[in-house]
C-alpha positions as CSV (number, residue, x, y, z in Angstrom):
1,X,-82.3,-104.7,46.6
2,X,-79.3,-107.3,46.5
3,X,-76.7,-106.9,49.0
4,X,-73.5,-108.6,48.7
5,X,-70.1,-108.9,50.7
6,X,-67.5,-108.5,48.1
7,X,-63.7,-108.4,48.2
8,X,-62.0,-105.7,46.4
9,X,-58.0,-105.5,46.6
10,X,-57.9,-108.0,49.1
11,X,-60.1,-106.5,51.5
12,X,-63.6,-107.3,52.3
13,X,-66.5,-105.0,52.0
14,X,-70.5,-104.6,51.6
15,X,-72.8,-103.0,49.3
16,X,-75.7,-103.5,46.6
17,X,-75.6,-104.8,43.1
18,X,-77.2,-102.4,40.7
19,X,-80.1,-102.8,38.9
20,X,-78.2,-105.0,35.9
21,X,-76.6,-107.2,38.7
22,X,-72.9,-105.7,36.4
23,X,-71.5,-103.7,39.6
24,X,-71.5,-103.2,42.6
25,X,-72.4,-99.8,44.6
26,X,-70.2,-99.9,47.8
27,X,-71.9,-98.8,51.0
28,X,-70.2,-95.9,51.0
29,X,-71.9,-94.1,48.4
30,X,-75.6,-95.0,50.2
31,X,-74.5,-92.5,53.0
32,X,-73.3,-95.7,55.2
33,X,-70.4,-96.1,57.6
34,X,-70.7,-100.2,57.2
35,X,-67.7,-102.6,56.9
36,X,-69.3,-106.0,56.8
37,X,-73.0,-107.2,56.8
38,X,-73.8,-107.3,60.2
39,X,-72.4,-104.1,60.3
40,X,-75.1,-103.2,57.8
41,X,-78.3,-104.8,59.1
42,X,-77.3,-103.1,62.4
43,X,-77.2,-100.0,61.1
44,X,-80.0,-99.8,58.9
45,X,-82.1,-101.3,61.8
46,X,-84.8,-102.6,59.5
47,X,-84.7,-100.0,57.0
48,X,-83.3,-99.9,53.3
49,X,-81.0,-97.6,51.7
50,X,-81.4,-95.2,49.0
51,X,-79.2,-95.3,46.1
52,X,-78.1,-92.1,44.3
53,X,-78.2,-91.7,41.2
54,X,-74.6,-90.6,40.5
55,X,-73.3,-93.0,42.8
56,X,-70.2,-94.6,41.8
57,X,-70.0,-98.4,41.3
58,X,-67.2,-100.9,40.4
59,X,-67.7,-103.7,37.9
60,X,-68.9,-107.1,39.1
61,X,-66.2,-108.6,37.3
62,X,-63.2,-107.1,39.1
63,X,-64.4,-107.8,42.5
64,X,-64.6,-111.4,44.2
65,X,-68.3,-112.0,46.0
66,X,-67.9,-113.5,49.4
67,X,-70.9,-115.4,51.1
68,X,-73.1,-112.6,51.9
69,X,-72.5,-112.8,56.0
70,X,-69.4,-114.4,56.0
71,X,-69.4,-114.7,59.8
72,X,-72.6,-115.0,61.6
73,X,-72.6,-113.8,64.8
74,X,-74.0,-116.7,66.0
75,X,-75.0,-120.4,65.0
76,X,-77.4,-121.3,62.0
77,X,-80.9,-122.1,63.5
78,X,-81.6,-125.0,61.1
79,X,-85.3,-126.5,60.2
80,X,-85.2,-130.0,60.6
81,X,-87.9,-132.1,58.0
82,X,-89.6,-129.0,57.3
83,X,-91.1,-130.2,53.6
84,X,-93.3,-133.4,54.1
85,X,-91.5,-134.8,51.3
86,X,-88.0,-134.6,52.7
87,X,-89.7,-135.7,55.9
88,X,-91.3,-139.1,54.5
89,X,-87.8,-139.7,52.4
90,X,-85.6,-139.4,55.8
91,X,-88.3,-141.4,57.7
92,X,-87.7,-144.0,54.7
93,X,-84.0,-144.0,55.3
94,X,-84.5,-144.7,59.1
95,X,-83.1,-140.7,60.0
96,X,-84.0,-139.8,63.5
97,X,-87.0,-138.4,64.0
98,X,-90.0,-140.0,62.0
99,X,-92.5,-137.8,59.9
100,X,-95.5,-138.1,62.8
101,X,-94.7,-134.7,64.5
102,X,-97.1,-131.7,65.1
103,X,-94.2,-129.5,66.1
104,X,-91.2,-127.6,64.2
105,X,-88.0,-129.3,64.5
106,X,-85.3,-127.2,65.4
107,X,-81.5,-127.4,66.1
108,X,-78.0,-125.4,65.2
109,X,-75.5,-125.5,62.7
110,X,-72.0,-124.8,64.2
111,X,-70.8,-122.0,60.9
112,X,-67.2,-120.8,61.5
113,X,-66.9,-119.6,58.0
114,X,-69.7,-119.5,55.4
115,X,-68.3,-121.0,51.8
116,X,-68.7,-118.1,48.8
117,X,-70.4,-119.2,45.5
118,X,-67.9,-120.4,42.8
119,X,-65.6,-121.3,46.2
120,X,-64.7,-125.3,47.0
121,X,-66.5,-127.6,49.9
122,X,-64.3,-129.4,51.8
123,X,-65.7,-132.8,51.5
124,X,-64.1,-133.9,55.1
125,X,-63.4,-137.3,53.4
126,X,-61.1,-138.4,56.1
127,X,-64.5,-138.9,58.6
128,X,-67.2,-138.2,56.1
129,X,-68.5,-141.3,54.0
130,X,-71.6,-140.3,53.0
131,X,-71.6,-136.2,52.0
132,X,-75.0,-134.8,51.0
133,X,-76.4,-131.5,50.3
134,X,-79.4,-129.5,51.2
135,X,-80.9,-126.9,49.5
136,X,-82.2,-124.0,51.8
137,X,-84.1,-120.8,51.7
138,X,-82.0,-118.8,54.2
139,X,-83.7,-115.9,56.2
140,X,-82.0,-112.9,57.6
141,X,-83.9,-111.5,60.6
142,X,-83.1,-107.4,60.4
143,X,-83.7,-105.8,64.0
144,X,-83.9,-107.6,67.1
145,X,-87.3,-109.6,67.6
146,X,-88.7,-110.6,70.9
147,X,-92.3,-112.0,71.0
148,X,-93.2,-111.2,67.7
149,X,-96.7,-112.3,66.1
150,X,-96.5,-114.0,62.5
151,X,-98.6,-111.2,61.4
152,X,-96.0,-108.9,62.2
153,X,-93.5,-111.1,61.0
154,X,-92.0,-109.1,57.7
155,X,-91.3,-106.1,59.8
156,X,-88.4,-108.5,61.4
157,X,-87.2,-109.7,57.8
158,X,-83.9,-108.2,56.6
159,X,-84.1,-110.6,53.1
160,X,-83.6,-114.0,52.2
161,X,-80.6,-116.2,50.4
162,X,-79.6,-119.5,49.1
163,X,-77.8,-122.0,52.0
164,X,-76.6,-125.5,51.0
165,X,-76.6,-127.4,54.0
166,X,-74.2,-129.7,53.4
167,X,-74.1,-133.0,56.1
168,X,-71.8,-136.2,56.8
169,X,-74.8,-138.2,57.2
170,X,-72.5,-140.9,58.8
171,X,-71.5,-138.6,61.6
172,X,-75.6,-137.2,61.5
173,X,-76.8,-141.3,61.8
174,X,-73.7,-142.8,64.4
175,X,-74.4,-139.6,66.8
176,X,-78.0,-139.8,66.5
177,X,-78.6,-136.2,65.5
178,X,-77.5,-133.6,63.1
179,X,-75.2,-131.1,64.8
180,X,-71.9,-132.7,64.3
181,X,-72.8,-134.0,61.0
182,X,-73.5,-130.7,59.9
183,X,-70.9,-128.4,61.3
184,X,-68.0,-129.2,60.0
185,X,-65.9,-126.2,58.4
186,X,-66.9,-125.2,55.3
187,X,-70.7,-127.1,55.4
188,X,-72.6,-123.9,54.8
189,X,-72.2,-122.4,51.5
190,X,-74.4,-119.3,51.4
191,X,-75.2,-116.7,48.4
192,X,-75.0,-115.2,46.4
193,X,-76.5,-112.2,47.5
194,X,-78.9,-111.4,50.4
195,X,-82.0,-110.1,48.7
196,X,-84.1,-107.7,50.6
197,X,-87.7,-109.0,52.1
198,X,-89.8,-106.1,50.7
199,X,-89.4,-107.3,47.0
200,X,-90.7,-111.1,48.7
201,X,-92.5,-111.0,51.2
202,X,-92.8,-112.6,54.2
203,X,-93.7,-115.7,52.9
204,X,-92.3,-116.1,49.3
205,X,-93.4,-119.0,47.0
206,X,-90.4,-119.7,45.3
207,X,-89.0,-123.2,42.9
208,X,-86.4,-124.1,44.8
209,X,-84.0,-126.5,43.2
210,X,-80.5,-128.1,43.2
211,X,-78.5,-130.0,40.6
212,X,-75.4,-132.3,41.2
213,X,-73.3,-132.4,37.6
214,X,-76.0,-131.0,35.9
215,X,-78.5,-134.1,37.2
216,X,-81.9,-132.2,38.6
217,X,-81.9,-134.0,42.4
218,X,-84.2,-131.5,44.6
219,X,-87.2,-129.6,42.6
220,X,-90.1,-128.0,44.7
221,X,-91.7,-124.6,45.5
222,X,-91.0,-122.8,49.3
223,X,-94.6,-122.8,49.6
224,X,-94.4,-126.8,50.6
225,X,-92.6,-126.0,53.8
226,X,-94.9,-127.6,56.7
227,X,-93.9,-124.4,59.5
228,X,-94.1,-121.5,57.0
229,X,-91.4,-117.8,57.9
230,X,-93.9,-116.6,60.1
231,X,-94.7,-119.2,62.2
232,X,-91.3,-120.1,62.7
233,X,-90.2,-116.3,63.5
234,X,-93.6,-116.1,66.4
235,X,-92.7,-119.2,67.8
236,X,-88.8,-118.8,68.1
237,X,-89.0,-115.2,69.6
238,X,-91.7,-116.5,71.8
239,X,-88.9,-118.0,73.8
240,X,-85.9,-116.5,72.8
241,X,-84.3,-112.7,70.8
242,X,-83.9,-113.3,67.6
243,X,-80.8,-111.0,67.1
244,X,-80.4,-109.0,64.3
245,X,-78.3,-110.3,61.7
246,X,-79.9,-114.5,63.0
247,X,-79.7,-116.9,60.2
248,X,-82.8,-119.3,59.7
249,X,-82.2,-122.3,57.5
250,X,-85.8,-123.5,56.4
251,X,-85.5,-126.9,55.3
252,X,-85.2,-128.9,52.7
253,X,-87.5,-130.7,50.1
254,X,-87.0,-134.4,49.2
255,X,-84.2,-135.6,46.8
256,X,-81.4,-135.6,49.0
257,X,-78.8,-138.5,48.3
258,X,-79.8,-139.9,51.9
259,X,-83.3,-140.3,50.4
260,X,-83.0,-142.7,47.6
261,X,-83.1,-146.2,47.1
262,X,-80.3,-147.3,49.0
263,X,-78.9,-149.7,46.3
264,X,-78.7,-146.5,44.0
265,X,-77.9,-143.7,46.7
266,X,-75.5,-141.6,45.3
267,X,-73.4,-138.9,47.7
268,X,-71.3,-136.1,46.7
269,X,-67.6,-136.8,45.9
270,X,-64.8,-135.6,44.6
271,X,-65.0,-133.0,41.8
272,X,-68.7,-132.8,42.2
273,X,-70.4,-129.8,41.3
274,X,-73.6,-128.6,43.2
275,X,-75.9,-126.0,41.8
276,X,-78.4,-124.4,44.4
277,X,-80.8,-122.6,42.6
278,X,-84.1,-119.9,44.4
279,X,-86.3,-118.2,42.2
280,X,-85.7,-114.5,42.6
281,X,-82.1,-115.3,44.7
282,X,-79.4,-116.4,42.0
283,X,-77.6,-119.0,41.7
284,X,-75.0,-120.5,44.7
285,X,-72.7,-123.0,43.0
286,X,-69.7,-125.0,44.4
287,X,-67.6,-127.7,43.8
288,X,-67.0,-130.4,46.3
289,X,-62.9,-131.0,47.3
């Protein structure tokens, strides 16, 4: 099941895409009172909808898809060097933590308002220098989840999407760490559509990829990921409730612009137009401002 946030005569709303991905069925014909996502995963508390057969839908065409949780409750938990590739290309590129590490990195993403696919980044150009991108398999945790075992993991999966973690890696490298660097409005492009765990798994092998102009840059497989979903879901909620509606950004494989030869590093600019691409999750596409 693909759930979007969608705007229809101005106003925002939620619902699924049908089976041809052509329309949209709005939450009110599933039987639900929801307005917005984490509305949604609130009320269905870790369950799914059932679609009706008659229900009525409106055409994907005359609606506008937002980012699929527009407003997080909270801040992006972010996996920092979670593909050994990425973690050996940073290290290469003096980042700030160094690829000999037994332990998950973790930190937060400051998201004021996630950017929709087909919407514009605001490249920040004034006091970014150096703006790179980051494709991301985003996790949705569904219900709260306190002290959860990885086994037990999927039960606390609401679905997955595409996040572009977008960074001023001048800001990331003169503050010696990535939270600034990373937060700036509009760094979090998200989408296109939350798709449901129970079609993937808790720990989906996907080809991950993302293009700049149509120029392949990042190409793996989610199943390179050092911490793997579960792990990272037991050991967060080990310490900490993992509310429902919590966004997990996994990491990133290597081919980031920071990562290349530095006398051909190439960051985003102007006009620029970055293609995030999951197996199984669509396509989250942006052009840089």
């Amino acid at each position: 099941m693909k759930f979007v946030t969608y705007i229809n005569e101005g106003e925002s709303a939620v619902g699924v895409l049908n089976a041809a991905e052509t329309a949209v069925i709005p939450t009110s014909e599933l039987g639900l009172k929801a307005q917005s996502m984490n509305e949604l995963i609130a009320e269905l508390n870790g369950s799914l909808p059932t679609v009706p057969g008659d229900a009525k839908e409106l055409p994907l065409a005359a609606v506008k898809l937002d980012a699929p949780i527009p407003e997080p409750k909270q801040d992006v938990i972010c996996l920092g060097l979670n593909y050994r590739d990425h973690a050996e290309e940073a290290t290469r590129a003096d980042a700030v933590f160094d690829v000999q590490r037994g332990d998950a990195v973790y930190f937060s993403k400051r998201l004021n308002k996630a950017v929709a696919t087909n919407d514009t980044i605001d490249g920040h150009f004034d006091i970014c220098d150096s703006l790179d991108y980051e494709v991301e398999l985003g996790v949705i945790i569904g219900k709260d989840a306190k002290n959860v075992k990885a086994a037990d993991a999927a039960e606390y999966i609401f679905g997955y999407t595409i996040i572009n973690d977008v960074s001023a890696r001048n800001l990331q490298t003169r503050h010696k760490q990535w939270y600034f660097g990373k937060s700036l409005d509009g760094f979090t492009p998200m989408g296109p559509y939350i798709r449901s765990a129970d079609e993937l798994g808790a720990m989906p092998e996907l080809n991950i990829r993302c293009y700049v102009n149509g120029e392949l840059r990042q190409n793996s497989n989610t199943r390179m990921m050092i911490f793997d979903i579960p792990y990272i879901i037991e050991e967060l909620s080990a310490g900490m409730t993992l509310k429902a509606g919590t966004v997990i950004a996994t990491g990133t494989p290597s081919g980031v612009g920071l990562g290349m030869d530095p006398t051909v590093r190439q960051y985003l600019k102007s006009g620029d137009i970055v293609r995030c691409e999951i197996d199984g999750l669509g396509i989250l596409e942006n052009t840089i401002g």
